[in-house]
mmCIF file of the N, C-alpha and C atoms, coordinates in Angstrom:
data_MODEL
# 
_entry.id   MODEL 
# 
loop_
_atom_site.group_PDB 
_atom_site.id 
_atom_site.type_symbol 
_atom_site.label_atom_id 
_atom_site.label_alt_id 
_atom_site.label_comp_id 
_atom_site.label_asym_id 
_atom_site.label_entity_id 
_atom_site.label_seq_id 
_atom_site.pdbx_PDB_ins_code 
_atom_site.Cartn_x 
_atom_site.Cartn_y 
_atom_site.Cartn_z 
_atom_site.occupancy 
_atom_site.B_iso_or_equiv 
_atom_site.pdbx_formal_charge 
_atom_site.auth_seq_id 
_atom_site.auth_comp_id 
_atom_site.auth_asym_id 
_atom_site.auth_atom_id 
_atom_site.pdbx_PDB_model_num 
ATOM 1   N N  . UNK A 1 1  ? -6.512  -80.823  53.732 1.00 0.00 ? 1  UNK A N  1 
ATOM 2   C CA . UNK A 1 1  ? -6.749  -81.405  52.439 1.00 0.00 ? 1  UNK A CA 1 
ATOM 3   C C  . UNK A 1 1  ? -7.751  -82.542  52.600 1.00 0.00 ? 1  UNK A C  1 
ATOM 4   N N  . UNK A 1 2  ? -8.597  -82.831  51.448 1.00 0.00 ? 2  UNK A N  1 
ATOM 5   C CA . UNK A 1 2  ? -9.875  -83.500  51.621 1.00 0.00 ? 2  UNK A CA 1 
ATOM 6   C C  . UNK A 1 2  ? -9.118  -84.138  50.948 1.00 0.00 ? 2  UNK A C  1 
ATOM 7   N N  . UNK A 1 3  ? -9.245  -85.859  51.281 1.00 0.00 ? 3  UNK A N  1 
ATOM 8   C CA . UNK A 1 3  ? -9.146  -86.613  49.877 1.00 0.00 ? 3  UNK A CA 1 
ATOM 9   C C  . UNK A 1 3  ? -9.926  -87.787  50.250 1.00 0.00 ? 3  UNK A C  1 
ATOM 10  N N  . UNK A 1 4  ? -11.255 -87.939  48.539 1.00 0.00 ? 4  UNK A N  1 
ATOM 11  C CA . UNK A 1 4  ? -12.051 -89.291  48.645 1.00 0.00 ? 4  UNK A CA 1 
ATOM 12  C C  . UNK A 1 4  ? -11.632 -89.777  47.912 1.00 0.00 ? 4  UNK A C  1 
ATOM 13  N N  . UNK A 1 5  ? -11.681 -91.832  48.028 1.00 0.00 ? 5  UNK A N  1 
ATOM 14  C CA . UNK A 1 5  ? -10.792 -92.355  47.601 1.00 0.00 ? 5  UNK A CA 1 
ATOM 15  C C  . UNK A 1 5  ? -12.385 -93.508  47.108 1.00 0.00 ? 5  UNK A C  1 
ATOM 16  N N  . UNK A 1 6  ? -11.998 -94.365  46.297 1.00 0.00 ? 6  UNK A N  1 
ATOM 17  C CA . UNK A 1 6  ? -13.326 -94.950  45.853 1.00 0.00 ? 6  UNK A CA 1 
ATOM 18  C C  . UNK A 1 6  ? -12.552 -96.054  44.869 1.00 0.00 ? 6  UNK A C  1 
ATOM 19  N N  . UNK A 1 7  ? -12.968 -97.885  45.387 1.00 0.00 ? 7  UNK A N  1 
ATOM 20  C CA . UNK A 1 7  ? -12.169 -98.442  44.367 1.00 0.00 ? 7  UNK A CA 1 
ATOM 21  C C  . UNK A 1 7  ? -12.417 -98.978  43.295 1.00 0.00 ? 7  UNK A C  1 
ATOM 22  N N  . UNK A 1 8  ? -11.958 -99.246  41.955 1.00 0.00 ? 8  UNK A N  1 
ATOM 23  C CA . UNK A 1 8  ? -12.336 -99.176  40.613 1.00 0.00 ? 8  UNK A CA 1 
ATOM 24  C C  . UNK A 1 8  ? -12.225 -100.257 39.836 1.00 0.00 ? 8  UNK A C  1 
ATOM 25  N N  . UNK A 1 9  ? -12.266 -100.080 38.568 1.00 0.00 ? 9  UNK A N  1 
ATOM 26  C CA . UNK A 1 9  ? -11.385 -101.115 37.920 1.00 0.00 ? 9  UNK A CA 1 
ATOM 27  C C  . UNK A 1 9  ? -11.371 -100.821 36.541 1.00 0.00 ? 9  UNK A C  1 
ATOM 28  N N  . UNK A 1 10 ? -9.961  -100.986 35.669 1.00 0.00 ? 10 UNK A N  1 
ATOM 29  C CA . UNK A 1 10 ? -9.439  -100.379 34.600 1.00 0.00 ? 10 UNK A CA 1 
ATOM 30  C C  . UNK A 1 10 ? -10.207 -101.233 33.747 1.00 0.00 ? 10 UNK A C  1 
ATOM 31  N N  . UNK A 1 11 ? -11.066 -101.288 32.820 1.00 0.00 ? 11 UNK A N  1 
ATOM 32  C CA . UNK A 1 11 ? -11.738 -102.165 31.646 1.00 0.00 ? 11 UNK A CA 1 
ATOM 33  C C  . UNK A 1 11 ? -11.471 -101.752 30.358 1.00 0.00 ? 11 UNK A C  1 
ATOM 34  N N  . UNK A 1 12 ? -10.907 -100.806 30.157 1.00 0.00 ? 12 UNK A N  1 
ATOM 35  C CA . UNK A 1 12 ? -10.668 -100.272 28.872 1.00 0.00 ? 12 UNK A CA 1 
ATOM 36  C C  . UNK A 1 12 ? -9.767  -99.157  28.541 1.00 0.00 ? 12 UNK A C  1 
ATOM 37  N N  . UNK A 1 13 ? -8.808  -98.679  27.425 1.00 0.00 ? 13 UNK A N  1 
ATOM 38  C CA . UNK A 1 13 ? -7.257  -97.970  27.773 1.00 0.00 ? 13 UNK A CA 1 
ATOM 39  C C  . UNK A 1 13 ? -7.752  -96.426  28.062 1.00 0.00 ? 13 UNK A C  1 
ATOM 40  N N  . UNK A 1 14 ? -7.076  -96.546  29.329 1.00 0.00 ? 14 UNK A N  1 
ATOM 41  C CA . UNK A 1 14 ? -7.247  -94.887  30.019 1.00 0.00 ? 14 UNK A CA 1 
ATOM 42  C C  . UNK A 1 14 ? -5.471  -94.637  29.973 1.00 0.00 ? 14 UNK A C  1 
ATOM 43  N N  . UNK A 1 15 ? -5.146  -93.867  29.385 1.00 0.00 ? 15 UNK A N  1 
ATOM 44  C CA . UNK A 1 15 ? -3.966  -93.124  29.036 1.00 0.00 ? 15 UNK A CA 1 
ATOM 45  C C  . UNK A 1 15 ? -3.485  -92.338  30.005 1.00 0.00 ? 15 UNK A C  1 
ATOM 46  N N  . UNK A 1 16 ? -2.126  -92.256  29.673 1.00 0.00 ? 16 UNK A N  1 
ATOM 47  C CA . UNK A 1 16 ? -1.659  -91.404  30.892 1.00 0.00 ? 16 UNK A CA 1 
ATOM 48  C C  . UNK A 1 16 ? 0.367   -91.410  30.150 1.00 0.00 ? 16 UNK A C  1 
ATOM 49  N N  . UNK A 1 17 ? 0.569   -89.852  30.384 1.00 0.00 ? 17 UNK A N  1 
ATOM 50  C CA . UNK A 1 17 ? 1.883   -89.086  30.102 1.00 0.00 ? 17 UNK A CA 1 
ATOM 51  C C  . UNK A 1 17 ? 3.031   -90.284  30.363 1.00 0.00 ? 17 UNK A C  1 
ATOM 52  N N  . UNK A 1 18 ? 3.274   -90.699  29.805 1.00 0.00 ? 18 UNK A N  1 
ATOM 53  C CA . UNK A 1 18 ? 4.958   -92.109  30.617 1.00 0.00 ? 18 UNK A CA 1 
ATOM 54  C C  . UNK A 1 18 ? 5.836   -91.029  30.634 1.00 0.00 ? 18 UNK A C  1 
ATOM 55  N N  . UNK A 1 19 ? 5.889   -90.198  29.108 1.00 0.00 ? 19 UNK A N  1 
ATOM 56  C CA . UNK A 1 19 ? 7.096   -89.305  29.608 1.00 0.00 ? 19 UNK A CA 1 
ATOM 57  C C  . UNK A 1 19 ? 7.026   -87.817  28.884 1.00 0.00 ? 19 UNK A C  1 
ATOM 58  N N  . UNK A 1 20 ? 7.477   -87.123  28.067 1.00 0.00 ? 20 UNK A N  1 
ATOM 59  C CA . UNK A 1 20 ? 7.353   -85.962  27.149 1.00 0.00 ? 20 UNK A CA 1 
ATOM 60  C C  . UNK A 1 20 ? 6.223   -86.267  25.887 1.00 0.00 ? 20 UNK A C  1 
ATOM 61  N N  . UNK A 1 21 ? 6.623   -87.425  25.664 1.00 0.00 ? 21 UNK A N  1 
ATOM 62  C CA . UNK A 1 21 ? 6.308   -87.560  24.255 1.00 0.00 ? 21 UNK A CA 1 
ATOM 63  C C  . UNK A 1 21 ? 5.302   -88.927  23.889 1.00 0.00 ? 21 UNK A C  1 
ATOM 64  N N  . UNK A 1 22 ? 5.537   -89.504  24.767 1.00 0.00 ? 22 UNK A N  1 
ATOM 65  C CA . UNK A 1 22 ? 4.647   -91.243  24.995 1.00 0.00 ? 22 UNK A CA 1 
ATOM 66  C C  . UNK A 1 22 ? 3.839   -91.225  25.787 1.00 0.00 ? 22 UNK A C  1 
ATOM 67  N N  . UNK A 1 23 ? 2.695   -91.905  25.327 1.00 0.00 ? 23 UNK A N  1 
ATOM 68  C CA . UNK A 1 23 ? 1.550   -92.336  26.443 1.00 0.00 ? 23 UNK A CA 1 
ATOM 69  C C  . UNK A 1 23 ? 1.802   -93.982  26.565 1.00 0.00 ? 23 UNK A C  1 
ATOM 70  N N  . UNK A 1 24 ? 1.185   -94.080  27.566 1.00 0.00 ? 24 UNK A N  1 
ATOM 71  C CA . UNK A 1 24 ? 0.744   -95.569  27.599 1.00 0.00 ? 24 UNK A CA 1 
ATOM 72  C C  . UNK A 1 24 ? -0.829  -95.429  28.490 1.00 0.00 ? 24 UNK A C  1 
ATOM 73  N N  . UNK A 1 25 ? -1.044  -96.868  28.537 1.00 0.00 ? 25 UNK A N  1 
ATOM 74  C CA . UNK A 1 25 ? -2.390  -96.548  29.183 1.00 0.00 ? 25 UNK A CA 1 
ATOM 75  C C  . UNK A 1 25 ? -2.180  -97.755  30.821 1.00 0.00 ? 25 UNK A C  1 
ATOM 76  N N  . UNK A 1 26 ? -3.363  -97.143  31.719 1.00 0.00 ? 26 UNK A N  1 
ATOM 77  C CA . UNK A 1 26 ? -3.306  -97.415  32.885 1.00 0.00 ? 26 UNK A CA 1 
ATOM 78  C C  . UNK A 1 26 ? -3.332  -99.413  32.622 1.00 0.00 ? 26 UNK A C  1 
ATOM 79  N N  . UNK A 1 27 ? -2.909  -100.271 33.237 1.00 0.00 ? 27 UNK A N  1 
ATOM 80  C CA . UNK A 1 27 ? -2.962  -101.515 33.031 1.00 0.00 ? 27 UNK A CA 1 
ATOM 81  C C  . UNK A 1 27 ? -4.273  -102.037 33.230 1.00 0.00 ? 27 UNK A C  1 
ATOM 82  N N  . UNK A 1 28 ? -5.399  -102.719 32.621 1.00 0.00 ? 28 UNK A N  1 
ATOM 83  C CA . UNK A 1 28 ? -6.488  -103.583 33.012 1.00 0.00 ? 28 UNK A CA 1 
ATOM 84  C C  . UNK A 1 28 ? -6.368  -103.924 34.042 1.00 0.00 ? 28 UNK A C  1 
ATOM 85  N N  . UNK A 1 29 ? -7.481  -103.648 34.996 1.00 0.00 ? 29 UNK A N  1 
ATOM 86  C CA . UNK A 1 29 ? -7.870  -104.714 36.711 1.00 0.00 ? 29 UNK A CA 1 
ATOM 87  C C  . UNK A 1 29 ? -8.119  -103.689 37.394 1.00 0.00 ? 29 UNK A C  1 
ATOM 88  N N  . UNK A 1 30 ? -7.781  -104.029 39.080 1.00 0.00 ? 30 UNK A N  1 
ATOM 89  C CA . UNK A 1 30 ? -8.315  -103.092 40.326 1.00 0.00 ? 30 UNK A CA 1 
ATOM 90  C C  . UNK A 1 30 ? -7.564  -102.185 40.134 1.00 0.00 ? 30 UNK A C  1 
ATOM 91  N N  . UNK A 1 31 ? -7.682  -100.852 41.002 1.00 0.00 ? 31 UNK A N  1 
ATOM 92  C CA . UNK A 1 31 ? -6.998  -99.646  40.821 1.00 0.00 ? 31 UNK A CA 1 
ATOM 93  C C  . UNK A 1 31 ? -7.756  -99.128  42.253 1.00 0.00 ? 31 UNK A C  1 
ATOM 94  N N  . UNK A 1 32 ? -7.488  -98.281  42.274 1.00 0.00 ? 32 UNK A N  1 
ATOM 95  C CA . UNK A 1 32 ? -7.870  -97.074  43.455 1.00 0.00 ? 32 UNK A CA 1 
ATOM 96  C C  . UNK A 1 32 ? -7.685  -95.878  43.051 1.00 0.00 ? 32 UNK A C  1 
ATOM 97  N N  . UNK A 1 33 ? -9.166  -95.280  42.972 1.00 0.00 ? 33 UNK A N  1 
ATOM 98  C CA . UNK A 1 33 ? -9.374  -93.601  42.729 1.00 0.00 ? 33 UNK A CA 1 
ATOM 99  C C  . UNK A 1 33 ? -9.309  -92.518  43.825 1.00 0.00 ? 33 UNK A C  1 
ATOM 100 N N  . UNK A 1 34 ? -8.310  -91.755  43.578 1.00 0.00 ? 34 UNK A N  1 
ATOM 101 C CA . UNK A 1 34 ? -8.591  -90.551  44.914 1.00 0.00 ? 34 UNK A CA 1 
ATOM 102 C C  . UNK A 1 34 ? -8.759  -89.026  44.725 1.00 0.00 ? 34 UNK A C  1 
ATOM 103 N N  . UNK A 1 35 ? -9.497  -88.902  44.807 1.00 0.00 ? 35 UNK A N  1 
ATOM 104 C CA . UNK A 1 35 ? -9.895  -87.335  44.731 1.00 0.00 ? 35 UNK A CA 1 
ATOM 105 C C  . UNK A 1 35 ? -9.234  -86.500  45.179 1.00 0.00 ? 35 UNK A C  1 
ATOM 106 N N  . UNK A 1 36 ? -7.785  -85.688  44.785 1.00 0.00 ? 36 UNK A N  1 
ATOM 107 C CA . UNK A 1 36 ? -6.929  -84.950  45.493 1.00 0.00 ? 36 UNK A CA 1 
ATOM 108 C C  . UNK A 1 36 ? -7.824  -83.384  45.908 1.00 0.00 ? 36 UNK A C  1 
ATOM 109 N N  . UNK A 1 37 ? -7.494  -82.554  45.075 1.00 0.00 ? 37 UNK A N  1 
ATOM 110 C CA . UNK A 1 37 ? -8.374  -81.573  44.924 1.00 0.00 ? 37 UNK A CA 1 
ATOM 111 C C  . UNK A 1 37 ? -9.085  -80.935  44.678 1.00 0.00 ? 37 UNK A C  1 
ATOM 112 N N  . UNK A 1 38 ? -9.543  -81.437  43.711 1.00 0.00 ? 38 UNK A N  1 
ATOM 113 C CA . UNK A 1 38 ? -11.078 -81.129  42.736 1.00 0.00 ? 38 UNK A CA 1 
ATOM 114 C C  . UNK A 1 38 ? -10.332 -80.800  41.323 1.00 0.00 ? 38 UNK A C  1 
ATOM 115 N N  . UNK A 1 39 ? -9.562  -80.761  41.147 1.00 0.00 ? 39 UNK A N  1 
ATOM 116 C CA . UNK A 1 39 ? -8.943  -80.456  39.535 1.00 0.00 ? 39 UNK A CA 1 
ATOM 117 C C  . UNK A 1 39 ? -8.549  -81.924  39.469 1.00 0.00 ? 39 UNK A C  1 
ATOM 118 N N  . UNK A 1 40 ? -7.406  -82.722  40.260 1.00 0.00 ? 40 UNK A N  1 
ATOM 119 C CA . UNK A 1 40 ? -7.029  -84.021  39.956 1.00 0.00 ? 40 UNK A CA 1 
ATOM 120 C C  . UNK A 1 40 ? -7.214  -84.918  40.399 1.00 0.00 ? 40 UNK A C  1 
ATOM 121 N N  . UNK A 1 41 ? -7.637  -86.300  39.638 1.00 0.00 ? 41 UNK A N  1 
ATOM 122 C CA . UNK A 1 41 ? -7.395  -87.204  40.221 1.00 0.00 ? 41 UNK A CA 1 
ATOM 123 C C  . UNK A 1 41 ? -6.353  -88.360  40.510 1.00 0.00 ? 41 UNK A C  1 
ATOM 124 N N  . UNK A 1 42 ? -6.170  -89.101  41.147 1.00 0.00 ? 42 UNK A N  1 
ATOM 125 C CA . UNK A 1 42 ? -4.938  -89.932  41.776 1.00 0.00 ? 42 UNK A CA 1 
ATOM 126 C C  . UNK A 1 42 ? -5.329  -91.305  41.342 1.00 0.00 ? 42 UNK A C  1 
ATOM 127 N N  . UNK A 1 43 ? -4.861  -91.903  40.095 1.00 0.00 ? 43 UNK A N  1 
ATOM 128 C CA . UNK A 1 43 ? -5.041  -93.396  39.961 1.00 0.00 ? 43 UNK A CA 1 
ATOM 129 C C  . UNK A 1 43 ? -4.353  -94.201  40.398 1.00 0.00 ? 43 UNK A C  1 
ATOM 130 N N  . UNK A 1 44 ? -4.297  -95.337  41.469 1.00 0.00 ? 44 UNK A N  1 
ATOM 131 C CA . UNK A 1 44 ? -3.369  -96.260  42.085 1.00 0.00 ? 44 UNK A CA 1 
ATOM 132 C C  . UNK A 1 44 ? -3.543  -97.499  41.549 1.00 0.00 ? 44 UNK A C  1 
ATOM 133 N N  . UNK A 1 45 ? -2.378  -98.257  40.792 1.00 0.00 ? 45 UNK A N  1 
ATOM 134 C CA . UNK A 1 45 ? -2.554  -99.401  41.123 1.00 0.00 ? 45 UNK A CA 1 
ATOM 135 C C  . UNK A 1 45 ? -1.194  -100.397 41.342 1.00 0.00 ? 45 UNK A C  1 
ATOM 136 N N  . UNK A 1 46 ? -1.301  -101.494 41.021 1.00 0.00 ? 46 UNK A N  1 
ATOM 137 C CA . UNK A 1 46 ? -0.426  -102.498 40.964 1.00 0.00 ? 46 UNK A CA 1 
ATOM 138 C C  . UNK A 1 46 ? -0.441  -103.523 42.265 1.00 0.00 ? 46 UNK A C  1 
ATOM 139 N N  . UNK A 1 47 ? -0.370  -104.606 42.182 1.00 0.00 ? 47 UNK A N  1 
ATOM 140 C CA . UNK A 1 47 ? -0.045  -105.495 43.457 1.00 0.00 ? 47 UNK A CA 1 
ATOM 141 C C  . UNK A 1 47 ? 0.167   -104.886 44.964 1.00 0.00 ? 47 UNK A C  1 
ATOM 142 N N  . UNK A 1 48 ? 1.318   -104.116 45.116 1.00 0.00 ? 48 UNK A N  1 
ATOM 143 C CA . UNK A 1 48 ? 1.209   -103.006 46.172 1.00 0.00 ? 48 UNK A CA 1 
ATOM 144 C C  . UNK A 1 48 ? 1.091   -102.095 46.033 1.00 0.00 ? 48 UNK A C  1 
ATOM 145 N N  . UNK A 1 49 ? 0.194   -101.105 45.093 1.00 0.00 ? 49 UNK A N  1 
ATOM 146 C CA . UNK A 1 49 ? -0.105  -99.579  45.178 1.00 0.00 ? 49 UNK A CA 1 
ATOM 147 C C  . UNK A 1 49 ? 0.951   -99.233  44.537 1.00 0.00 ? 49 UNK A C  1 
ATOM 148 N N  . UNK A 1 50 ? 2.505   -99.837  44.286 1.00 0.00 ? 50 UNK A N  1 
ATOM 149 C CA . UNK A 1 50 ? 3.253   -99.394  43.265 1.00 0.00 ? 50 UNK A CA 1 
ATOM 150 C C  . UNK A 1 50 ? 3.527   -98.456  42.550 1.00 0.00 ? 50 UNK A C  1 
ATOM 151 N N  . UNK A 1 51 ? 2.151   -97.887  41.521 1.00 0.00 ? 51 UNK A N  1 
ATOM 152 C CA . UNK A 1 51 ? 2.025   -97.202  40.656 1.00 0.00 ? 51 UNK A CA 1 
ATOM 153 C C  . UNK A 1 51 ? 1.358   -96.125  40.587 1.00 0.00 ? 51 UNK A C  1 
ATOM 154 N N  . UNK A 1 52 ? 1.081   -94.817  40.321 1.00 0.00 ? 52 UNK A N  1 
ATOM 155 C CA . UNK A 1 52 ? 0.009   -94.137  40.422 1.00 0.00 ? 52 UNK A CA 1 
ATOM 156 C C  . UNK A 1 52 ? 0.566   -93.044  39.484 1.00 0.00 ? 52 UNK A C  1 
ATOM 157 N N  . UNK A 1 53 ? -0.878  -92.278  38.980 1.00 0.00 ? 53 UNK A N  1 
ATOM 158 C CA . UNK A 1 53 ? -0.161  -91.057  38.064 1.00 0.00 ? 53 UNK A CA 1 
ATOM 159 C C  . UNK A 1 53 ? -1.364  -90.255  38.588 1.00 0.00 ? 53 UNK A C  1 
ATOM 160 N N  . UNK A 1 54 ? -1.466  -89.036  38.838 1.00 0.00 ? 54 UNK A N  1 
ATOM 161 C CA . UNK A 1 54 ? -2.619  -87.753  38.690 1.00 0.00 ? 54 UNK A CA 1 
ATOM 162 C C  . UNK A 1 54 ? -3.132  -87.642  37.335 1.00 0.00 ? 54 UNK A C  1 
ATOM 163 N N  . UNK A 1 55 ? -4.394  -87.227  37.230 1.00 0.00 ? 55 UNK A N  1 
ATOM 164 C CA . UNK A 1 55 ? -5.003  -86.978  36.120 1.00 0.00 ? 55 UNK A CA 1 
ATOM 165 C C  . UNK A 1 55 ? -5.937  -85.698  35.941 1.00 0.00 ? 55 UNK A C  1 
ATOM 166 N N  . UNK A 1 56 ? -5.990  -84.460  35.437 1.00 0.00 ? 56 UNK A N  1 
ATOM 167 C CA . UNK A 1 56 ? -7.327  -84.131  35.331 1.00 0.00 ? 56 UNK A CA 1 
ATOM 168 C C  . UNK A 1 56 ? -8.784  -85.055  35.709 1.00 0.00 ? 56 UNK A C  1 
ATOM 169 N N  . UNK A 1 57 ? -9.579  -84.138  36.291 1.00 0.00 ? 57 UNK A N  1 
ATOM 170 C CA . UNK A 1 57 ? -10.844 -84.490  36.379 1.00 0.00 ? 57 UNK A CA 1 
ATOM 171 C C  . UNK A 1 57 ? -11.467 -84.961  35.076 1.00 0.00 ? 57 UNK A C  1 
ATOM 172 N N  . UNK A 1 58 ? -11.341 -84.128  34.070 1.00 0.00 ? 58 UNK A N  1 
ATOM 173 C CA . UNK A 1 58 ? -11.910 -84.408  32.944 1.00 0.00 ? 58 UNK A CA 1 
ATOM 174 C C  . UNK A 1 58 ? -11.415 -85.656  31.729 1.00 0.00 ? 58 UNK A C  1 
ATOM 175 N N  . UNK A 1 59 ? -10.275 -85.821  32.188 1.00 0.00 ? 59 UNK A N  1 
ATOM 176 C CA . UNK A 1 59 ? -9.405  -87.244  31.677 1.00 0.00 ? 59 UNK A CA 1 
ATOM 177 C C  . UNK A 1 59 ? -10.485 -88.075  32.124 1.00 0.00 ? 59 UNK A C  1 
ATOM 178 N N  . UNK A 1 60 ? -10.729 -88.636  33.594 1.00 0.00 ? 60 UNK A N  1 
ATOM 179 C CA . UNK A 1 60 ? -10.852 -89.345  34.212 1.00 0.00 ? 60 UNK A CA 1 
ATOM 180 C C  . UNK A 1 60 ? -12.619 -89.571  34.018 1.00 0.00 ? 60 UNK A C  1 
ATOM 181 N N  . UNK A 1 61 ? -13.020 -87.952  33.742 1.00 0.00 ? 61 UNK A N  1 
ATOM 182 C CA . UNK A 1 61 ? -14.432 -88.089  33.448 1.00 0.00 ? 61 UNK A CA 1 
ATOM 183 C C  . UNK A 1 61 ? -14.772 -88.897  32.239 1.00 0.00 ? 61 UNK A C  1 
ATOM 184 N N  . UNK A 1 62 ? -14.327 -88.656  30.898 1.00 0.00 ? 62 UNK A N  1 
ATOM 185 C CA . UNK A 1 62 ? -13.809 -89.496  29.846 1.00 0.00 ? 62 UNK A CA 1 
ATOM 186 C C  . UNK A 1 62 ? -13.653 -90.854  30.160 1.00 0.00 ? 62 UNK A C  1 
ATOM 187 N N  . UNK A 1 63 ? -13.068 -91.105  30.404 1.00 0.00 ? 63 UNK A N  1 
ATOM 188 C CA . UNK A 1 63 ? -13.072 -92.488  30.916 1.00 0.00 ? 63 UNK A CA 1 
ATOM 189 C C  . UNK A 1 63 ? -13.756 -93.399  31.332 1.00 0.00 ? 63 UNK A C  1 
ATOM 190 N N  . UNK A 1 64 ? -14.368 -92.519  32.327 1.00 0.00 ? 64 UNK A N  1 
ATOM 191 C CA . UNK A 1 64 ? -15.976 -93.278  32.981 1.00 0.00 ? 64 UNK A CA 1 
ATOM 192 C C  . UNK A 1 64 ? -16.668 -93.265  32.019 1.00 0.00 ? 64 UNK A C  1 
ATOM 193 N N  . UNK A 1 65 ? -17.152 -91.874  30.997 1.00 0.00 ? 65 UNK A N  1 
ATOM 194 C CA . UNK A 1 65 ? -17.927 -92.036  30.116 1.00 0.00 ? 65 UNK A CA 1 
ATOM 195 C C  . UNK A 1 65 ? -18.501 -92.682  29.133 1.00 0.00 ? 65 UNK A C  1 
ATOM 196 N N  . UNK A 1 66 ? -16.834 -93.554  28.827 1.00 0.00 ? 66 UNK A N  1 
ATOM 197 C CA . UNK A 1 66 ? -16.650 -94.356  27.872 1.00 0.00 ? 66 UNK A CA 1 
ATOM 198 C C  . UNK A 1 66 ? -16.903 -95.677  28.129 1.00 0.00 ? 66 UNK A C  1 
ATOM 199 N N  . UNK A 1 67 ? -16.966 -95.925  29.260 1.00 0.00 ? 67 UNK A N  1 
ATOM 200 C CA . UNK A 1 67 ? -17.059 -97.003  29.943 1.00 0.00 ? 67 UNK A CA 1 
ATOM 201 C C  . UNK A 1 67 ? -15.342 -98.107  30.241 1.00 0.00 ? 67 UNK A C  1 
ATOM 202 N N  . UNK A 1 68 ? -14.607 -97.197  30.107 1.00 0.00 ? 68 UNK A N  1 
ATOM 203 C CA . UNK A 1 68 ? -13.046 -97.809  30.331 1.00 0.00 ? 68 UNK A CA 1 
ATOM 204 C C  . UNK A 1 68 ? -12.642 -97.498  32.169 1.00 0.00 ? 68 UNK A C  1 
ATOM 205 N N  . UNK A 1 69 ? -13.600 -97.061  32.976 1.00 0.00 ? 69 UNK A N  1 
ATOM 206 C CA . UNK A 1 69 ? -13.021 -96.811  34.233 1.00 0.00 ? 69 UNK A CA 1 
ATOM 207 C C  . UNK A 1 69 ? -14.386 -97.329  34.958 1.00 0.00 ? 69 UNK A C  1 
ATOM 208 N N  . UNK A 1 70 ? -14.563 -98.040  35.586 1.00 0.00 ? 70 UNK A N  1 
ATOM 209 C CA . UNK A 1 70 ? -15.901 -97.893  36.137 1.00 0.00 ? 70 UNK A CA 1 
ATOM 210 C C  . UNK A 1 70 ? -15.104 -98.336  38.230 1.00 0.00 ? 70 UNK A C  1 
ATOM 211 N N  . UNK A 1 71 ? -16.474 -97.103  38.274 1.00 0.00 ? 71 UNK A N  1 
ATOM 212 C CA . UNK A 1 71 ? -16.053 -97.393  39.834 1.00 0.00 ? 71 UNK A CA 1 
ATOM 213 C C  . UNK A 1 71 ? -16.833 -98.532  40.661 1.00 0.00 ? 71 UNK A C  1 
ATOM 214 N N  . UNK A 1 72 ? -16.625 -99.414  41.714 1.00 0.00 ? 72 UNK A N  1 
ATOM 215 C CA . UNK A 1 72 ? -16.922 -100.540 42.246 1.00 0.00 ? 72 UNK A CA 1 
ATOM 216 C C  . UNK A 1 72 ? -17.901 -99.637  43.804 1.00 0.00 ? 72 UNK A C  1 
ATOM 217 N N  . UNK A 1 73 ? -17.274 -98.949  43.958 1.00 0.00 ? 73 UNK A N  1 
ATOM 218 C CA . UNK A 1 73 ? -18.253 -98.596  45.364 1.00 0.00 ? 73 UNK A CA 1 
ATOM 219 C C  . UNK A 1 73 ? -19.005 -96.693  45.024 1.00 0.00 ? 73 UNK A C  1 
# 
């Protein structure tokens, strides 16, 4: 398994499943992006890595697009 990892930062609400029926969105600040397999990606964040949810590629593409994800390296 390949995985690239590249670190970010949340600037604007990128959403993500909490449970069946609710979203919430990823928290503002640093994060860490990882490229699992080419369909998803792996958003990390919190004080110690704590947190993370998978996303479609295309979620995540959105995001950048919008300018709510921008990557640092």
């Amino acid at each position: 398994m390949n995985i690239t990892s590249h670190c970010a930062r949340i600037i604007g609400p990128v959403p993500y499943p909490a449970d069946a029926e609710l979203k919430q969105n990823i928290p503002i600040g640093p994060c860490l992006v990882e490229s699992i397999d080419g369909r998803l990606i792996n958003i990390v964040w919190g004080t110690h890595g704590q947190n993370s949810v998978a996303l479609p590629v295309e979620e995540i593409a959105a995001a950048h697009n919008h300018g709510n994800l921008v990557l640092l390296d």
